[in-house]
C-alpha positions as CSV (number, residue, x, y, z in Angstrom):
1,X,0.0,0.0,0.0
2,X,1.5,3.0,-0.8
3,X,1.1,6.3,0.0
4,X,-0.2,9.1,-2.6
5,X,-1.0,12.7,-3.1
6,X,-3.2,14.4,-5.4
7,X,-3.5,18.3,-6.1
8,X,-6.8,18.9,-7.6
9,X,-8.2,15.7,-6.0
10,X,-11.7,17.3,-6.1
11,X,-11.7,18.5,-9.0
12,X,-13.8,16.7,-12.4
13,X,-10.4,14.4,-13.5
14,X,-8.9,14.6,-9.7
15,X,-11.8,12.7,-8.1
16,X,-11.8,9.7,-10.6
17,X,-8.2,9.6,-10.3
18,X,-8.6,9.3,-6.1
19,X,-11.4,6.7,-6.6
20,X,-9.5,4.8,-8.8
21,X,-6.5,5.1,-6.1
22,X,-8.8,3.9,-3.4
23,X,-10.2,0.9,-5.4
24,X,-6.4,-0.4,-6.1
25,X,-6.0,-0.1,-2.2
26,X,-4.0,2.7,-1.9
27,X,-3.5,5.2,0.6
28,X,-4.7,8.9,-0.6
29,X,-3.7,12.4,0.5
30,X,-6.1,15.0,-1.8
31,X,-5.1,18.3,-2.3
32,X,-7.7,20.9,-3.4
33,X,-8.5,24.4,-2.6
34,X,-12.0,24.1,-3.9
35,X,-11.7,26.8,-6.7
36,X,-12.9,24.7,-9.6
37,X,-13.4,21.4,-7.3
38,X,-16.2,20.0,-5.3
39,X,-16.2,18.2,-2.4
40,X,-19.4,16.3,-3.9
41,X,-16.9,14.8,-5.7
42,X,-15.6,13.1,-3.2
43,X,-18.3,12.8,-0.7
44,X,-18.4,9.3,-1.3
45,X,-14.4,8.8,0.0
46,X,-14.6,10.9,3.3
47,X,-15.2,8.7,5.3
48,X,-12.7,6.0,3.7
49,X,-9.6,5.3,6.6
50,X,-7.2,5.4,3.7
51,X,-8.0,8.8,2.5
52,X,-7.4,12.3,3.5
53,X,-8.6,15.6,2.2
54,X,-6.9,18.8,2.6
55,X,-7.7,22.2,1.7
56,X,-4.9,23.8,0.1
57,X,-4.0,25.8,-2.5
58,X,-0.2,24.8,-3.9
59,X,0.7,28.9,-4.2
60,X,1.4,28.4,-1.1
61,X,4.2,26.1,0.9
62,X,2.6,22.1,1.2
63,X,4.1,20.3,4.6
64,X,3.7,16.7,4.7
65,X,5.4,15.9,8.1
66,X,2.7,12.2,9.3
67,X,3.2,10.2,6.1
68,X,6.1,9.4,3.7
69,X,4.7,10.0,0.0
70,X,5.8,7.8,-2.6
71,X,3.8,9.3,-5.5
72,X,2.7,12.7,-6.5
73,X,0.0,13.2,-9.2
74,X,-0.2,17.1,-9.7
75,X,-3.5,18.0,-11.4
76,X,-4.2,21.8,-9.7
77,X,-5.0,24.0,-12.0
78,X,-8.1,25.8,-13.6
79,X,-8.5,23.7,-16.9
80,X,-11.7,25.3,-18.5
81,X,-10.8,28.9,-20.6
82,X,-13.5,30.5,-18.1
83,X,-11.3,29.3,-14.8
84,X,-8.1,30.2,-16.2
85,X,-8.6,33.5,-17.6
86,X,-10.8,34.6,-14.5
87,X,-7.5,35.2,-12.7
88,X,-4.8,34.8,-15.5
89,X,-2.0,35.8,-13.1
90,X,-3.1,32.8,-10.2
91,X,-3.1,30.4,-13.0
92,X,0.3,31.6,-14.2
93,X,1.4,31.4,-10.2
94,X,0.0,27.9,-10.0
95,X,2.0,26.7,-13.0
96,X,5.7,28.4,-11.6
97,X,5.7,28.6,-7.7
98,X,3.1,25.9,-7.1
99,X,5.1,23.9,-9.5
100,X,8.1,24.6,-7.6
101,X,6.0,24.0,-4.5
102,X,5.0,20.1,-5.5
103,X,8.5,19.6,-7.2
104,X,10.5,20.4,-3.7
105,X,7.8,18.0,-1.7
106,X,8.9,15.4,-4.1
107,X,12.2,16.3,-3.9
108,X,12.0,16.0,0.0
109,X,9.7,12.7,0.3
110,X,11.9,11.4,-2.8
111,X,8.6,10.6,-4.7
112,X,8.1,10.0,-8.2
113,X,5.5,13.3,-9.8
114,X,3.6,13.3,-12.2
115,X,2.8,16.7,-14.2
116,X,-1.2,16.7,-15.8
117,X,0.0,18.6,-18.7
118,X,-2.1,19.8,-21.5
119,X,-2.7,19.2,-25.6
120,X,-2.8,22.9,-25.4
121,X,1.0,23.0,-25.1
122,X,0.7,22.7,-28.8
123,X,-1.2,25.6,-29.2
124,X,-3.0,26.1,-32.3
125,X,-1.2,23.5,-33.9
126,X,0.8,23.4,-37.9
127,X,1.0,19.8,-37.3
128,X,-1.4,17.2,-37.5
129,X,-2.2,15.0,-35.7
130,X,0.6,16.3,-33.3
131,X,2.5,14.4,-32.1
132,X,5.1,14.3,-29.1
133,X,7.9,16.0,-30.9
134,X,6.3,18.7,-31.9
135,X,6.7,21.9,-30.2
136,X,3.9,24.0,-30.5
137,X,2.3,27.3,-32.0
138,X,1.6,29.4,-29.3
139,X,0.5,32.9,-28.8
140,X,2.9,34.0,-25.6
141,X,0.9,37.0,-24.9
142,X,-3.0,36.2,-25.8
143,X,-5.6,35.4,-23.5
144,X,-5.1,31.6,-23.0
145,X,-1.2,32.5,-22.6
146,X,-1.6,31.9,-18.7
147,X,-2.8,28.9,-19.5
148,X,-1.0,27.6,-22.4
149,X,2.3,28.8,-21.8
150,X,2.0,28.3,-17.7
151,X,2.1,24.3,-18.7
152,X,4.8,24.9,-21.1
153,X,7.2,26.3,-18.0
154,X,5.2,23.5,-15.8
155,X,6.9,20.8,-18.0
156,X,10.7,22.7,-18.2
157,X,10.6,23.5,-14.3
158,X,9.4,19.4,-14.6
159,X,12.6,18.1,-17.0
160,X,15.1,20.9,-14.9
161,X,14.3,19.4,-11.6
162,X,15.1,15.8,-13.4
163,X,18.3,16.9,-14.5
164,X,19.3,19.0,-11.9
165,X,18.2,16.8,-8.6
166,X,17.5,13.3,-10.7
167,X,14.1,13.8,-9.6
168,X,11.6,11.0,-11.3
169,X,8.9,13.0,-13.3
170,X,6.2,11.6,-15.7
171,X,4.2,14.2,-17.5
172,X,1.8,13.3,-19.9
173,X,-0.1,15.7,-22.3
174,X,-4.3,15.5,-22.0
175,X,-6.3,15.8,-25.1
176,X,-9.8,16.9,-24.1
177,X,-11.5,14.6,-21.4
178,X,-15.4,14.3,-20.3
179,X,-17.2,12.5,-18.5
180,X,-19.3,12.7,-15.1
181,X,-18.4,15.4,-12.3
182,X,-17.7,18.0,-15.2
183,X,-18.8,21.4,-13.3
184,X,-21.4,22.6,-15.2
185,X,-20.0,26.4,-15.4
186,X,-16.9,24.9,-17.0
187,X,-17.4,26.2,-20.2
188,X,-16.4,23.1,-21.9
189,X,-17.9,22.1,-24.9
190,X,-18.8,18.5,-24.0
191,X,-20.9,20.2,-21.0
192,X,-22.1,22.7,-22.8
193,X,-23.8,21.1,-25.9
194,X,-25.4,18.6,-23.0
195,X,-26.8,21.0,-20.5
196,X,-28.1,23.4,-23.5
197,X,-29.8,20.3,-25.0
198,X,-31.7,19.1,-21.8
199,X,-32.9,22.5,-21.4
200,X,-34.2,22.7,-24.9
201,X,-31.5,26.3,-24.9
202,X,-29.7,27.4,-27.9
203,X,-26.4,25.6,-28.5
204,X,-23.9,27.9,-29.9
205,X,-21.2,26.9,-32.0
206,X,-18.2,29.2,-32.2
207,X,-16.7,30.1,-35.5
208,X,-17.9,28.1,-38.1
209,X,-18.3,24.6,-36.2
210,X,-15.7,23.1,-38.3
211,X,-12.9,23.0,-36.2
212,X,-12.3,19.7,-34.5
213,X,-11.1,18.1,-31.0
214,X,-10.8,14.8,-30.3
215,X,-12.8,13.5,-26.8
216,X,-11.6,10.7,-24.4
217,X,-13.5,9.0,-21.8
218,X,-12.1,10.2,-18.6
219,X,-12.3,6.3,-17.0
220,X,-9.9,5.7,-20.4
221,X,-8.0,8.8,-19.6
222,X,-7.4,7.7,-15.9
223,X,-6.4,4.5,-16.8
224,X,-3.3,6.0,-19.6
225,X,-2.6,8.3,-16.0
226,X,-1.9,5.2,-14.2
227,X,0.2,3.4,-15.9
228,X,2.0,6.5,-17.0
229,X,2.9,6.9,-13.4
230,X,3.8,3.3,-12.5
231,X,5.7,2.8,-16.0
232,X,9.8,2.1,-15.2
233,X,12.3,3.9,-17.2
234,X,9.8,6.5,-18.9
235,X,9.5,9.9,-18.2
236,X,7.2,11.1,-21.2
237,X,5.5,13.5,-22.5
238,X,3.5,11.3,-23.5
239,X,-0.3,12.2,-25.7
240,X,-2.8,10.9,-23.4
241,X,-6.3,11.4,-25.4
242,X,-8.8,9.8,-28.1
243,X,-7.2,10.0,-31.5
244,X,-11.1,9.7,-32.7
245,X,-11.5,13.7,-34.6
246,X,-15.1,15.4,-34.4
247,X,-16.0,18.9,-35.7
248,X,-18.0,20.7,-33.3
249,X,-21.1,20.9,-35.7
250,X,-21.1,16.6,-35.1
251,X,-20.9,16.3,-31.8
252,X,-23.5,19.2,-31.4
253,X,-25.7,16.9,-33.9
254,X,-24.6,13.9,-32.0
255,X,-25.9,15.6,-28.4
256,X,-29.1,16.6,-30.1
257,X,-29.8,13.4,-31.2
258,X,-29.1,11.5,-27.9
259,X,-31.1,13.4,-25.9
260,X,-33.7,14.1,-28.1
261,X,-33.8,17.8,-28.1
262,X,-35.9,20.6,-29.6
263,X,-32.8,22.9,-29.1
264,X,-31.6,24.9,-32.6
265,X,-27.5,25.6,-33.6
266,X,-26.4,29.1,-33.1
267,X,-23.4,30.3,-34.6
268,X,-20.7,33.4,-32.4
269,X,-17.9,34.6,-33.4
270,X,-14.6,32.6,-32.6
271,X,-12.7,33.5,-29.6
272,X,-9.2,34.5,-29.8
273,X,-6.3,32.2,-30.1
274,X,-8.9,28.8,-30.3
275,X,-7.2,26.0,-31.9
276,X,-9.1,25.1,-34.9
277,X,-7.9,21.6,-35.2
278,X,-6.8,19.1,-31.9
279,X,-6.1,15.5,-32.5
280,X,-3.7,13.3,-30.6
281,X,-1.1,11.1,-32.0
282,X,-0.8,8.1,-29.6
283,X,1.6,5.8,-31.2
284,X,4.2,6.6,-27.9
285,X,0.8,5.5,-25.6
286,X,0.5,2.3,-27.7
287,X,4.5,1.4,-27.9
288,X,5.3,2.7,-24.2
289,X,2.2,2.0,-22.0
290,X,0.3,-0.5,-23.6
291,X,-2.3,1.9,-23.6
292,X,-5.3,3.1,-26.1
293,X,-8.7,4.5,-25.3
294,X,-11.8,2.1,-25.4
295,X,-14.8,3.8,-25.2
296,X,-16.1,5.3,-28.1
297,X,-17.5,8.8,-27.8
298,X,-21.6,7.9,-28.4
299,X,-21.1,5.7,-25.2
300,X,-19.4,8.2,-23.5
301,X,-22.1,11.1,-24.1
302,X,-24.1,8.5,-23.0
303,X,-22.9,8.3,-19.5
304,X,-22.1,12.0,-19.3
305,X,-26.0,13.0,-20.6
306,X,-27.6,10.4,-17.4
307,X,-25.1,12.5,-15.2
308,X,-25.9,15.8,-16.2
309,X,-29.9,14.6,-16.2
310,X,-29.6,13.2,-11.7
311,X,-27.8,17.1,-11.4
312,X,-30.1,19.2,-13.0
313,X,-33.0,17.1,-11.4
């Protein structure tokens, strides 16, 4: 049994990753300063011997003096544009000193990290499907910057700490993820189409609708997480994501459809900086991990529409 902490344990890809944790009878610290998590989320561990919550925001200073940590994932920080750009300069600061932060508590407990990087990374990509080596096309000084390029210095502070203290690191890069426990002010697409469908609301497409992402299942996302972190002799980055490619105008057709909807398509004007094309190359995943998604994205809506239905009742 070992011993484990997660930053952003509450939050939508935080709490399946604790519950997974638990279920492999592990011992789990969560970290989460309830910006963008829920302690709904984990209502159903808090009572569990084996796990701990604590609320913390990594800005500041994390002591761990009762318990010797052998594994860090790292998952705090505001993933959906509306978090991150409601404070840009927090979610810069959670992406340098609370990196720095989580790094040194590794360093101390001599525990292997794990970074939950981001497909943005890539930015709004010249290669496609991108794959690991590519470096990117992003705007330093736009409005996702604090995002964007605040996991770009995440995964150098990451790689520096590896070669300057021979810290072990794994970061893997997530392509878009959905699933159950999405917050439903997220502003993500996936929970957007769905809510504005069950309540028979305009769903509004930006730009044209023809720019594509590619969704994974966040149980087959978890799962890629896992074995990422228990994987010998490999660091990453690593694509973690659905190489399956959707324009927005088919999964907003697709939503429609599943839930039966009398909701029409608006179209708004594309924000700044948006990636018009996102789709994962996961031959690394395959070779290295063993690893590719398994549930196919009708399935997946699926699960996530009976959620969002038990919230909204």
């Amino acid at each position: 049994m070992k011993t484990i902490l997660v930053t952003g344990g509450a939050g939508f890809l935080g709490s399946h990753l604790c519950d997974y944790l638990i279920n492999k009878n592990e011992k789990v610290i969560c970290v989460d300063n309830l910006f963008t998590g829920s302690k709904k989320n984990i209502e159903q561990l808090l009572d569990n011997p084996n796990f701990k919550f604590i609320n913390h925001d990594i800005i500041d200073p994390l002591y761990i003096e009762d318990a010797t940590i052998e594994q860090i994932y790292n998952l705090a920080c505001p993933a959906s544009p509306i978090h991150y750009q409601l404070n840009p300069v927090r979610t810069v600061k959670a992406n340098t000193i609370g990196i720095i932060n989580m790094l040194g508590l590794a360093k101390k407990h001599k525990a292997r990290i794990l970074q939950a990087s981001t497909s943005e990374v890539y930015g709004d990509p010249l290669e496609h499907p991108q794959k690991e080596t590519y470096r990117g096309n992003v705007n330093p000084i736009g409005p996702r910057a604090c995002y964007d390029e605040g996991k770009r210095v995440a995964e150098t502070l990451f790689f520096d700490y590896h070669r300057q203290h021979n810290l072990e690191i794994r970061v893997m890069r997530i392509f878009n993820t959905y699933g159950p426990r999405m917050a439903q002010n997220d502003g993500r697409v996936v929970s957007n189409f769905i809510l504005n469908a069950l309540r028979n609301s305009p769903i509004k497409i930006y730009g044209d609708g023809k720019q594509t992402r590619s969704f994974c299942y966040v149980s087959d996302l978890i799962e890629g997480m896992y074995r990422l972190m228990n994987k010998e002799d490999f660091m990453g980055p690593i694509n973690i994501g659905n190489p399956g490619e959707f324009t927005m105008l088919e999964l907003a057709n697709k939503v429609l459809e599943l839930t039966g909807s009398k909701s029409c398509i608006e179209f708004e004007p594309l924000p700044q900086d948006d990636p018009m094309k996102r789709q994962p190359d996961i031959s690394l995943a395959k070779e290295k991990l063993g690893w590719e998604p398994k549930v196919p994205l009708e399935e997946g809506l699926k699960y996530t529409i009976e959620h969002f239905k038990s919230t909204l009742n």
